[in-house]
C-alpha positions as CSV (number, residue, x, y, z in Angstrom):
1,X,9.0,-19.4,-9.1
2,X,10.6,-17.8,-6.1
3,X,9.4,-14.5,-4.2
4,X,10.9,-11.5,-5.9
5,X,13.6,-9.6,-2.7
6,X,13.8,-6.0,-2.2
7,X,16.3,-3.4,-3.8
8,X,17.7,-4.2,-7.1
9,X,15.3,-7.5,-7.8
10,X,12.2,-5.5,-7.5
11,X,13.6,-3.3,-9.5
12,X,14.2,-6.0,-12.2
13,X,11.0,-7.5,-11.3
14,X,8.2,-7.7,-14.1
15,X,6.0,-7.3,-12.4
16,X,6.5,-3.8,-10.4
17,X,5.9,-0.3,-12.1
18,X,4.0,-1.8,-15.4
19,X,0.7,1.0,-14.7
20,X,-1.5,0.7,-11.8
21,X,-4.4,-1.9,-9.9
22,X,-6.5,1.0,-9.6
23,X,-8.4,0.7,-13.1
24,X,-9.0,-2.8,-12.6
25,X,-12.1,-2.7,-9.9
26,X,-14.3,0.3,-9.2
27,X,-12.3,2.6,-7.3
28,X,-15.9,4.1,-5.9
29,X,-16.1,1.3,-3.7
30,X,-12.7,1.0,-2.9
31,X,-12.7,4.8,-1.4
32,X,-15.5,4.1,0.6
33,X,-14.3,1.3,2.2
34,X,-11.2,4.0,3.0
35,X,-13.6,6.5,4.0
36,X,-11.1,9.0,3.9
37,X,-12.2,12.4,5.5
38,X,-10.7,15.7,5.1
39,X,-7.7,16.4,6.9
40,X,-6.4,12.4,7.1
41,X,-2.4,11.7,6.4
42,X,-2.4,9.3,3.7
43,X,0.2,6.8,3.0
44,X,0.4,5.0,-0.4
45,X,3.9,2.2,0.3
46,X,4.5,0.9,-3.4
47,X,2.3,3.7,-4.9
48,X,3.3,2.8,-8.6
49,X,2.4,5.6,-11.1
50,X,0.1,7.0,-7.8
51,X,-3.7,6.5,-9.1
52,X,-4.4,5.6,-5.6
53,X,-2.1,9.0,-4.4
54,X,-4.2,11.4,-6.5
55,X,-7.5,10.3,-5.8
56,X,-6.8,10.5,-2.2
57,X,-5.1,13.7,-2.3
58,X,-8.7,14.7,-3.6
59,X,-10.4,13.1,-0.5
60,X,-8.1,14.6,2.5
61,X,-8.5,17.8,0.7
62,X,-6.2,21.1,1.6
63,X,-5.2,20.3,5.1
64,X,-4.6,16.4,4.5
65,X,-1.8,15.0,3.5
66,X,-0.6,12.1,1.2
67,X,2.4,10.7,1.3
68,X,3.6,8.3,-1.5
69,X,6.7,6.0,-1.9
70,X,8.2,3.8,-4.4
71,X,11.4,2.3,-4.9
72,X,11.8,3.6,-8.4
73,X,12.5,7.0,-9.0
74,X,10.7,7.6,-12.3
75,X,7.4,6.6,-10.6
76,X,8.6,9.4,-8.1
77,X,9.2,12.0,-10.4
78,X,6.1,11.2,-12.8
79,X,3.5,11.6,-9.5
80,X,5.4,14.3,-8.5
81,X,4.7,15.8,-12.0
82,X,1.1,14.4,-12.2
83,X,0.1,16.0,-8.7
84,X,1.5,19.7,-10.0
85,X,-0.5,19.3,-13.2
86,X,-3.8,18.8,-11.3
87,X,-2.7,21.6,-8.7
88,X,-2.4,19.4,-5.9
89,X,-0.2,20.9,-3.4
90,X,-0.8,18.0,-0.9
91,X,1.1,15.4,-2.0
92,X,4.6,13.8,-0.9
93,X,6.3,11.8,-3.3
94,X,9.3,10.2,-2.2
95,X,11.8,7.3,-3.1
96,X,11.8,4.5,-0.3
97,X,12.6,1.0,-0.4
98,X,9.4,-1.4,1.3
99,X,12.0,-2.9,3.2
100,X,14.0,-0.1,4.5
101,X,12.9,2.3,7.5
102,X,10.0,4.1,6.1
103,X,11.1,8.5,6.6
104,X,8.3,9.8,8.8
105,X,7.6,10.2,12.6
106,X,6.2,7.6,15.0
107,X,2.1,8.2,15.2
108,X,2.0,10.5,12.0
109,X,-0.4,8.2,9.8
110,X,-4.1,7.5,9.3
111,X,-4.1,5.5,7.0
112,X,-2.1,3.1,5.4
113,X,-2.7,1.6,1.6
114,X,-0.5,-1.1,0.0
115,X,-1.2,-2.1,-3.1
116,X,-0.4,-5.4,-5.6
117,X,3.4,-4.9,-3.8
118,X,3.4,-7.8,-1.3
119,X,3.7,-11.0,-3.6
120,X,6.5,-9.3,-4.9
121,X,8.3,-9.8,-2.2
122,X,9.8,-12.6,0.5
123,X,7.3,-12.1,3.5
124,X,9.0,-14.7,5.2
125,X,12.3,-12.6,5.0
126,X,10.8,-9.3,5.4
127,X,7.4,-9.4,6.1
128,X,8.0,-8.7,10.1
129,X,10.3,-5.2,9.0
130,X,7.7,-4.4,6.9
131,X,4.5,-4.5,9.1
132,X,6.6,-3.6,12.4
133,X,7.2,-0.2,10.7
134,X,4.0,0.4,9.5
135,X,2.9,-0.4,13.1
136,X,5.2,2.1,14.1
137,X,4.1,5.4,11.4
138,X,0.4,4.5,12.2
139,X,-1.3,6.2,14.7
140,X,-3.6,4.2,17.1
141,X,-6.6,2.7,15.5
142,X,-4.9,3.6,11.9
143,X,-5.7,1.1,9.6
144,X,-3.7,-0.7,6.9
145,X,-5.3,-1.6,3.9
146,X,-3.3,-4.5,1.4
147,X,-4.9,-5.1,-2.0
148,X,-4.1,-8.3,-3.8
149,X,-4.6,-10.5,-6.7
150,X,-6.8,-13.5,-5.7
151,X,-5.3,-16.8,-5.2
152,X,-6.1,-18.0,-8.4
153,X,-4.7,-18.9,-12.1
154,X,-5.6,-16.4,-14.4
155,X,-4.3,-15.1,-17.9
156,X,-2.8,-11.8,-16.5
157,X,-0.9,-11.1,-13.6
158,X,1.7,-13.1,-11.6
159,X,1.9,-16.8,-11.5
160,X,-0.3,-18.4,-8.8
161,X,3.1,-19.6,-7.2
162,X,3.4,-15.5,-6.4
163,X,0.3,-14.3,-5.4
164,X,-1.1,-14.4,-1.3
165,X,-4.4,-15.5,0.0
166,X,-5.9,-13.2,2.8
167,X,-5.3,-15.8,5.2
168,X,-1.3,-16.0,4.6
169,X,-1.4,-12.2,4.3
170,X,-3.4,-12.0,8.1
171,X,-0.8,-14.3,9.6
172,X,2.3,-12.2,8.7
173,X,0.1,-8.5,9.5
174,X,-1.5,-9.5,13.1
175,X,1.4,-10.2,14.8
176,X,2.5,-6.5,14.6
177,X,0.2,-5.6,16.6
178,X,-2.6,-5.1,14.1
179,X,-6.5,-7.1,14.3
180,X,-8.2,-7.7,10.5
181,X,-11.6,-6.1,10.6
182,X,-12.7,-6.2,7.2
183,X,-12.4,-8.3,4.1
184,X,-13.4,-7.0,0.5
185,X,-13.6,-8.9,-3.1
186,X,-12.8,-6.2,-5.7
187,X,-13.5,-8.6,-8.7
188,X,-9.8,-9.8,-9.5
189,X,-8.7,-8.6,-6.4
190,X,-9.8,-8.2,-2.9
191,X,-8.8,-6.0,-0.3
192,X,-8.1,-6.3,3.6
193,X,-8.4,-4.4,6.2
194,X,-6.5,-3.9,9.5
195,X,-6.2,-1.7,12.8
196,X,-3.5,-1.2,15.0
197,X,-4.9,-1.6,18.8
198,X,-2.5,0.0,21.4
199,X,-0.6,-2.3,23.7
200,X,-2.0,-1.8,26.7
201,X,0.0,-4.6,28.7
């Protein structure tokens, strides 16, 4: 089976939108290893039905931010709803393709959190877009964190032709100008960690 493209075949794609990663490992780890503190600018790319959104909206507190995107505009709408239900008056949903130009300023980010999105997708076709403009909405020594489904056949989740080993993942992230620093197994899952160093040449 083929990689799943942007716009409309994501969209079509089985296996986008269908509820959230988050339940699946034990988000208490997960959050440390973000180590979020109060006053960070989160951004959740692909943030589903925004599990990951609202618990960080938690952790940056009052004068953090989180901003959310997805490329369908019912997950949009239903975080936005889910965020005014719990009072949360930090949160940013808004509709953005993966692939497009993400809508915020150069240097505004701290963090970065992508989440069971990238075997979705061609990497090979838009990988370099992708992590170029994270790379860009980061600011220095922002880190990206990508959680995916192990390389391995199970009974759930995409085919084993789909899913991404950390290694394929590292090759398309580092040469945006990012360094891995960290490397964590979440059960069915795992999740990597990146920085962006400054260019300094």
């Amino acid at each position: 089976m083929s990689r799943k493209q942007c716009s409309s075949d994501i969209k079509n794609s089985p296996h986008r939108g269908r509820g959230s990663s988050f339940w699946m490992h034990d988000s208490e780890l997960l959050f440390n290893e973000l180590d979020l503190k109060v006053g960070d600018v989160f951004l959740d790319v692909g943030c589903g039905t925004g599990d990951y959104s609202i618990h960080a909206a938690e952790k940056v507190g009052e004068t953090g931010l989180v901003y959310a995107t997805d490329i369908k505009r019912e997950l949009i709408d239903g975080l936005t709803n889910k965020a005014e239900e719990a009072g949360l008056k930090n949160v940013r949903a808004i509709v953005n393709d993966i692939c497009e130009q993400l809508p915020f300023e150069d240097r505004s980010i701290d963090l970065c959190l992508i989440s069971t999105v990238l075997h979705s997708l061609d990497l090979e076709a838009t990988g370099e877009k992708i992590f170029s403009e994270i790379g860009r909405v980061l600011k220095y020594e922002g880190r990206l964190f990508i959680i995916e489904c192990k390389k391995e056949d199970t009974q759930f989740g995409p085919p084993l032709s789909m899913r991404i080993s950390p290694d394929e993942i590292e090759g398309y992230v580092c040469t945006s100008g990012f360094e891995k620093i960290g490397l964590v197994n979440l059960g069915y899952n795992y999740m990597i960690e990146f920085v962006l160093k400054e260019d300094k040449s």
